[in-house]
TIKEFI-96805 format. One record per atom (N, C-alpha, C): x, y, z; residue in three letters; atom name. Coordinates in Angstrom, 2 decimals. Atoms other than C-alpha are relative to their C-alpha. Example, Ala and Ser with C-alpha at 12.3 -4.5 7.8 and 13.67 -1.06 7.14 Angstrom:
REC;0.89;-1.19;0.00;ALA;N
REC;12.30;-4.50;7.80;ALA;CA
REC;0.90;1.20;0.00;ALA;C
REC;-0.82;-1.19;-0.06;SER;N
REC;13.67;-1.06;7.14;SER;CA
REC;-0.77;1.09;0.73;SER;C
//
This chain:
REC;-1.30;0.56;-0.33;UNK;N
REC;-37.45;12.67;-7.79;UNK;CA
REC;0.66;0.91;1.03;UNK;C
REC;-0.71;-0.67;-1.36;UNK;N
REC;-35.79;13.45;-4.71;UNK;CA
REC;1.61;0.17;0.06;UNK;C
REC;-1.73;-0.08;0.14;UNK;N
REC;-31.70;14.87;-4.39;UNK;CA
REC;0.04;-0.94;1.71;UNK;C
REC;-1.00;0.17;-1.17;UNK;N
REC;-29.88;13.30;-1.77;UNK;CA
REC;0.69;1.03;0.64;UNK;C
REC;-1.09;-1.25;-0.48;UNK;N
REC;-28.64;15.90;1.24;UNK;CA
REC;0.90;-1.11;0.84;UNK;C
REC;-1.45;0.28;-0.38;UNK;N
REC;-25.66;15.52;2.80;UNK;CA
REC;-0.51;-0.24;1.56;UNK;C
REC;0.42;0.15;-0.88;UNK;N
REC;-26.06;14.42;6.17;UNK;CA
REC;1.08;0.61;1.54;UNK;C
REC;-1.20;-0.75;-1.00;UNK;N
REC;-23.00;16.03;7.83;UNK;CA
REC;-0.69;1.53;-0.27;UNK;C
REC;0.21;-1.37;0.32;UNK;N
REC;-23.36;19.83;8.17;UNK;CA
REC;1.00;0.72;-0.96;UNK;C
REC;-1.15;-0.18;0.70;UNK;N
REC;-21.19;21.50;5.51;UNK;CA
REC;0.20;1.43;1.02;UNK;C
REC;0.09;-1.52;-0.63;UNK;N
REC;-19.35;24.94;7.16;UNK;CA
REC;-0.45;1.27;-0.94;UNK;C
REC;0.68;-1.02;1.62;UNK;N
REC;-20.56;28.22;5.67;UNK;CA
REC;0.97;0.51;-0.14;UNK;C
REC;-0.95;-0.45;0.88;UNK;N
REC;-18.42;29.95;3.46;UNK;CA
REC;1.21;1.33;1.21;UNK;C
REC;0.09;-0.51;-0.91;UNK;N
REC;-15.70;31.67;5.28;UNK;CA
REC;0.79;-0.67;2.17;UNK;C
REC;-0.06;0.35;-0.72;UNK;N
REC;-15.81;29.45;8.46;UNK;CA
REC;0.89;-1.11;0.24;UNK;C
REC;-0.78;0.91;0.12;UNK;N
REC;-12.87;27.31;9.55;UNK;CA
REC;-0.99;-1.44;0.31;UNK;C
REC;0.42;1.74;-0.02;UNK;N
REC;-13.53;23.35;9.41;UNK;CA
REC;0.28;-0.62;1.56;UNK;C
REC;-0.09;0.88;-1.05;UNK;N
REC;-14.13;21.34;12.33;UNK;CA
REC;1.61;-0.54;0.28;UNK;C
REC;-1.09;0.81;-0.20;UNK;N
REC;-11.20;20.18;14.26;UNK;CA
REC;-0.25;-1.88;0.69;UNK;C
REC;0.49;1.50;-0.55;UNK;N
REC;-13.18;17.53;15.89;UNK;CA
REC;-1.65;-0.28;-0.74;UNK;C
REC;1.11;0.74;0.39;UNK;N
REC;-16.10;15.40;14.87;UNK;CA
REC;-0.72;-0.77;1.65;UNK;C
REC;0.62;1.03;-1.01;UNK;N
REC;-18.67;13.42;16.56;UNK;CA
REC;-0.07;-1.39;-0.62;UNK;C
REC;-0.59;1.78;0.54;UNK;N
REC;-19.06;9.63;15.53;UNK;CA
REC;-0.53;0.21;-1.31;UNK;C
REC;1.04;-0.38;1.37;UNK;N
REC;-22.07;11.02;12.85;UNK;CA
REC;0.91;0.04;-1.14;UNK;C
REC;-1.09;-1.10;1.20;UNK;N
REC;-19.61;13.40;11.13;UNK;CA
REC;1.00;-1.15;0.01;UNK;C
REC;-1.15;0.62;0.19;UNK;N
REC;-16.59;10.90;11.62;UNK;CA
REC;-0.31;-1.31;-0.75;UNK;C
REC;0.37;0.66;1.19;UNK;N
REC;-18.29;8.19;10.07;UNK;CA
REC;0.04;0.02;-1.69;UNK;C
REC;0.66;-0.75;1.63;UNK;N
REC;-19.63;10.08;6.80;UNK;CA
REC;1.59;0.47;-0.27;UNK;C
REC;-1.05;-0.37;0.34;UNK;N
REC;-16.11;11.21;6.95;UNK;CA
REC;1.48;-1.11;-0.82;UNK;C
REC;-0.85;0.87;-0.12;UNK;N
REC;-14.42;8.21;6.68;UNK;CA
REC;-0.84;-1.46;-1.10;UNK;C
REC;0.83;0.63;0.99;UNK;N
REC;-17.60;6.51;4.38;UNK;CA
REC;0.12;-1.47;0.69;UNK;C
REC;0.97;1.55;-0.84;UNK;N
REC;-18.73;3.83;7.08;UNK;CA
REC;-0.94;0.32;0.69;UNK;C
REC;1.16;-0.44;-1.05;UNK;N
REC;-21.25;3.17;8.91;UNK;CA
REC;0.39;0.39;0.80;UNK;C
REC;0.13;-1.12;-1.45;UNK;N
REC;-21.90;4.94;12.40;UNK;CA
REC;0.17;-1.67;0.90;UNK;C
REC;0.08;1.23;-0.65;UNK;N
REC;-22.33;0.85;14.16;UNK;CA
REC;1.76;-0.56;-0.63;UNK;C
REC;-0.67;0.76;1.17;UNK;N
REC;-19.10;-0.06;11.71;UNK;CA
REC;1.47;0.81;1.01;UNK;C
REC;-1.54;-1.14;-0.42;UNK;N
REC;-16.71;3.16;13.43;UNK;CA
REC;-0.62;-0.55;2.27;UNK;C
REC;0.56;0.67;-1.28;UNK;N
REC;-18.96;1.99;17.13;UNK;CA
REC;1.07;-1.31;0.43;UNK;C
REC;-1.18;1.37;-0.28;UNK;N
REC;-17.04;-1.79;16.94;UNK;CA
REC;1.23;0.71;-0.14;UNK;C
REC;-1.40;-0.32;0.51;UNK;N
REC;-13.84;-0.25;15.65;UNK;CA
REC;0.46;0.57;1.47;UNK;C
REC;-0.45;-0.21;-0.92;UNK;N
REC;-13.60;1.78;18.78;UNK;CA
REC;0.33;-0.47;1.18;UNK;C
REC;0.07;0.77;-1.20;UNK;N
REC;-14.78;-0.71;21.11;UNK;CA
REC;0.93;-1.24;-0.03;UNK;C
REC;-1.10;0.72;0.35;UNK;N
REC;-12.25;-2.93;19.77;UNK;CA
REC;1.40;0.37;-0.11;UNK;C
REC;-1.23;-1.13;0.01;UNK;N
REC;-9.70;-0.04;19.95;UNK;CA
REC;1.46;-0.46;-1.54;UNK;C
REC;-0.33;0.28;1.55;UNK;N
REC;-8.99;-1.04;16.02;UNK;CA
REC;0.05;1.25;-0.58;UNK;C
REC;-0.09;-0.75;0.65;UNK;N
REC;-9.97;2.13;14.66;UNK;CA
REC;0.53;1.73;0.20;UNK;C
REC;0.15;-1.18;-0.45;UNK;N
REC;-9.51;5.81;14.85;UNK;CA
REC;0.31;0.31;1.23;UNK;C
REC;0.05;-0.54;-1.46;UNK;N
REC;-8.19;7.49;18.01;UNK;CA
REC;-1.06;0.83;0.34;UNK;C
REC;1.59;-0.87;0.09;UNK;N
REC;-11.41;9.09;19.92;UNK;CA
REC;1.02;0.55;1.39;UNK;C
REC;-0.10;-0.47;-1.23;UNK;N
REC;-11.51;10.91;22.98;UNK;CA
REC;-1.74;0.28;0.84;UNK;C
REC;1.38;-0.56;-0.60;UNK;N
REC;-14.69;11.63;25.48;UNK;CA
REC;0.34;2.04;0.02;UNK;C
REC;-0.32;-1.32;-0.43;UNK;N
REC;-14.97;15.58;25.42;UNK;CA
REC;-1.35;0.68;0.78;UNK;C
REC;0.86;-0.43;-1.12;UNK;N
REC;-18.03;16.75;27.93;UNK;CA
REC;-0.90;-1.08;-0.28;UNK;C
REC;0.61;1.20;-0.18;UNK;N
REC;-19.42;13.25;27.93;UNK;CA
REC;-0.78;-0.45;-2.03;UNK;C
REC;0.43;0.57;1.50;UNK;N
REC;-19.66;12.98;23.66;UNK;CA
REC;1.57;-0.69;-0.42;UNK;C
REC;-1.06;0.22;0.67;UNK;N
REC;-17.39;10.82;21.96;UNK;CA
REC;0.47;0.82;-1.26;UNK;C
REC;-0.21;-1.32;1.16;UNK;N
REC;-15.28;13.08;19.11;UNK;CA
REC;1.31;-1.07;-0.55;UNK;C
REC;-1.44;0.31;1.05;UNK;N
REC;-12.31;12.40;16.61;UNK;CA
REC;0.21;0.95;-0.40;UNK;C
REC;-0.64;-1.11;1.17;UNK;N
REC;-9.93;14.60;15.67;UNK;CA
REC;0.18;-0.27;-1.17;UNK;C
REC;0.03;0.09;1.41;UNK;N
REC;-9.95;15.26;12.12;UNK;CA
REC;1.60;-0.55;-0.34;UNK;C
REC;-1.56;0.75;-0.15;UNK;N
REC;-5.74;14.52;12.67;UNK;CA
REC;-0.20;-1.54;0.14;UNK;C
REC;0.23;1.54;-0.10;UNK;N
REC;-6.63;11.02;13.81;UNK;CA
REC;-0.36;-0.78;-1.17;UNK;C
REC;0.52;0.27;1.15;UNK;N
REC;-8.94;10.35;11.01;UNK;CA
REC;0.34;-0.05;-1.05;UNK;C
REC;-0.95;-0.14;1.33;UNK;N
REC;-6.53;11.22;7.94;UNK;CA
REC;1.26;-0.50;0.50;UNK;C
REC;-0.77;1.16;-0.56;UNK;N
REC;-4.02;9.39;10.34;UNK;CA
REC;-0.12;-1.55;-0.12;UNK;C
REC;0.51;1.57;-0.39;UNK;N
REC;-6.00;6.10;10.45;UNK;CA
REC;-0.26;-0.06;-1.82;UNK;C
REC;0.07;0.59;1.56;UNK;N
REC;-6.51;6.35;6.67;UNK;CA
REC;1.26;-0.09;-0.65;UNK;C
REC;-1.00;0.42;0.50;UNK;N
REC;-3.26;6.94;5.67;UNK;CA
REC;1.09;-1.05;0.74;UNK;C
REC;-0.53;1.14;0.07;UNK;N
REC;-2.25;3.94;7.93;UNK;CA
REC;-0.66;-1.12;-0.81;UNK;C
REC;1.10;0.59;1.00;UNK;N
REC;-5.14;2.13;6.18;UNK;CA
REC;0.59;-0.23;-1.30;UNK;C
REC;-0.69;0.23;1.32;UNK;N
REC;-3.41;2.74;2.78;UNK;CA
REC;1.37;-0.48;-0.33;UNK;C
REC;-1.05;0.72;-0.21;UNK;N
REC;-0.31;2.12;3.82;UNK;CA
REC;0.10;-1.41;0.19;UNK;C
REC;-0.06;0.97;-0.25;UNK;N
REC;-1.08;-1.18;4.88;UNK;CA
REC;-0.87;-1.14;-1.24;UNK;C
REC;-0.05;0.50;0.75;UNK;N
REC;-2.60;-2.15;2.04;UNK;CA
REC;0.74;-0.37;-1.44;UNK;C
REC;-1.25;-0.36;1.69;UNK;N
REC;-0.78;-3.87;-1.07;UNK;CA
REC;-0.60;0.72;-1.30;UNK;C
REC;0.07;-0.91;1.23;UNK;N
REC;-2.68;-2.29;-3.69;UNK;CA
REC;0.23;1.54;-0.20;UNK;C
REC;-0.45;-0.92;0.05;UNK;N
REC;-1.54;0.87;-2.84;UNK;CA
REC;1.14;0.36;0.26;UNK;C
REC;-1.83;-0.16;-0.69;UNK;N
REC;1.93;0.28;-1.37;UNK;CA
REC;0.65;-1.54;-0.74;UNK;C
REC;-0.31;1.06;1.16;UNK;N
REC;4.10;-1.80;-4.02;UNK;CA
REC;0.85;-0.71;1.01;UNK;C
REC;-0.91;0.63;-0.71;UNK;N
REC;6.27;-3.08;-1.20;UNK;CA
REC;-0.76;-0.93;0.95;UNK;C
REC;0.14;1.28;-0.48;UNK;N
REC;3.83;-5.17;0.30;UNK;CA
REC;-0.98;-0.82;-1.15;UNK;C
REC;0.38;0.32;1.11;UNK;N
REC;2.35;-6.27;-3.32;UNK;CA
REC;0.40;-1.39;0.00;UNK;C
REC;-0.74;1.25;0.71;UNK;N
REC;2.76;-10.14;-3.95;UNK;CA
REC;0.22;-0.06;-0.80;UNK;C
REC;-0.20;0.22;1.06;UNK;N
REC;3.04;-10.01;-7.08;UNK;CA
REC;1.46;1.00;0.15;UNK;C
REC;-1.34;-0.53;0.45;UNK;N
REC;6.17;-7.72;-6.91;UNK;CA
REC;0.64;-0.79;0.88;UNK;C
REC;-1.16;0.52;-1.41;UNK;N
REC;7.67;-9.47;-3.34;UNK;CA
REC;0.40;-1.45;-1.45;UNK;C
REC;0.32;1.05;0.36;UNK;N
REC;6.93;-13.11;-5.69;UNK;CA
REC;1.10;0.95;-1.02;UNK;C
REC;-0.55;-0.34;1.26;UNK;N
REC;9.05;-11.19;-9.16;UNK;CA
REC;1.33;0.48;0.62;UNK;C
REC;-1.29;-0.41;-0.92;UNK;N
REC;11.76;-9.93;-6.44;UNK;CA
REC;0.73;-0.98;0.05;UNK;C
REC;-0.79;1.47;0.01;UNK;N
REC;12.44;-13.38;-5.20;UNK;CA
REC;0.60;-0.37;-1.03;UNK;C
REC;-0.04;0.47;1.33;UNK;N
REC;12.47;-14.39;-8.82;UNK;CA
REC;1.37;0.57;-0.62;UNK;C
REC;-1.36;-1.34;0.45;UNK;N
REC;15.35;-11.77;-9.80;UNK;CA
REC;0.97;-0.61;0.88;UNK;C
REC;-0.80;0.86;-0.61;UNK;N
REC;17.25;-13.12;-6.67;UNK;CA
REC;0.71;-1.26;-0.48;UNK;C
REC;-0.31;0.81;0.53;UNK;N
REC;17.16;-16.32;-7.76;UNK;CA
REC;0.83;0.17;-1.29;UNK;C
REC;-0.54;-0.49;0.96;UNK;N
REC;18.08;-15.38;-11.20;UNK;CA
REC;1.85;0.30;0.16;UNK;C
REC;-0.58;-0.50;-0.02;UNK;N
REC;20.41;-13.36;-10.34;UNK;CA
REC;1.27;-0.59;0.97;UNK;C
REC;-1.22;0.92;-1.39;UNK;N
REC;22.56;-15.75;-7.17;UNK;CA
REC;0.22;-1.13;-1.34;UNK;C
REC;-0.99;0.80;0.45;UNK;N
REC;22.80;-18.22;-10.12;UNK;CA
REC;0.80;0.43;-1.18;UNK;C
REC;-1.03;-0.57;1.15;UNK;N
REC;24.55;-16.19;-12.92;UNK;CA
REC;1.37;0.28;0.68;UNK;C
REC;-0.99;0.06;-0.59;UNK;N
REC;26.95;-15.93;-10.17;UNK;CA
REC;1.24;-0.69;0.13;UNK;C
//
């Protein structure tokens, strides 16, 4: 039985962390495919990149940028765009304009 390695490089002990990535690392970073973060860019959907001596890179800023718009924009993590609470809001409104 074989382990699974890691396919990013980890740093060695000691050594500050990448500020930039390449698409490899920014992928595995972000737990998509490498073709998946490819469209995203070419669609200028995902991740801010930059060319830096003819490699595409991501700052690691971008990347924990684009996820925490990512979470933000979803409702199961942000109760304010939740239907089920917007739908129990209304509901209270109502309620609440006719006890008036």
């Amino acid at each position: 039985m074989s382990l699974a390695v890691p396919s990013t490089p980890q740093p060695h002990a000691g050594a500050p962390e990448a500020v930039v990535m390449n698409t490899k690392q920014a992928a595995a970073y972000l737990g998509v495919a490498i073709p998946t973060l490819r469209t995203w860019r070419h669609r200028r959907r995902g991740p801010k990149s930059f060319r830096m001596e003819g490699h595409v890179v991501y700052r690691r800023a971008a990347l924990d940028a684009f996820l925490d718009a990512c979470e933000a924009a979803d409702s199961r993590s942000n109760p304010e765009l939740d239907p089920l609470n917007q739908a129990r809001a209304a509901a209270r409104r109502v309620v609440v304009g006719a006890a008036r």
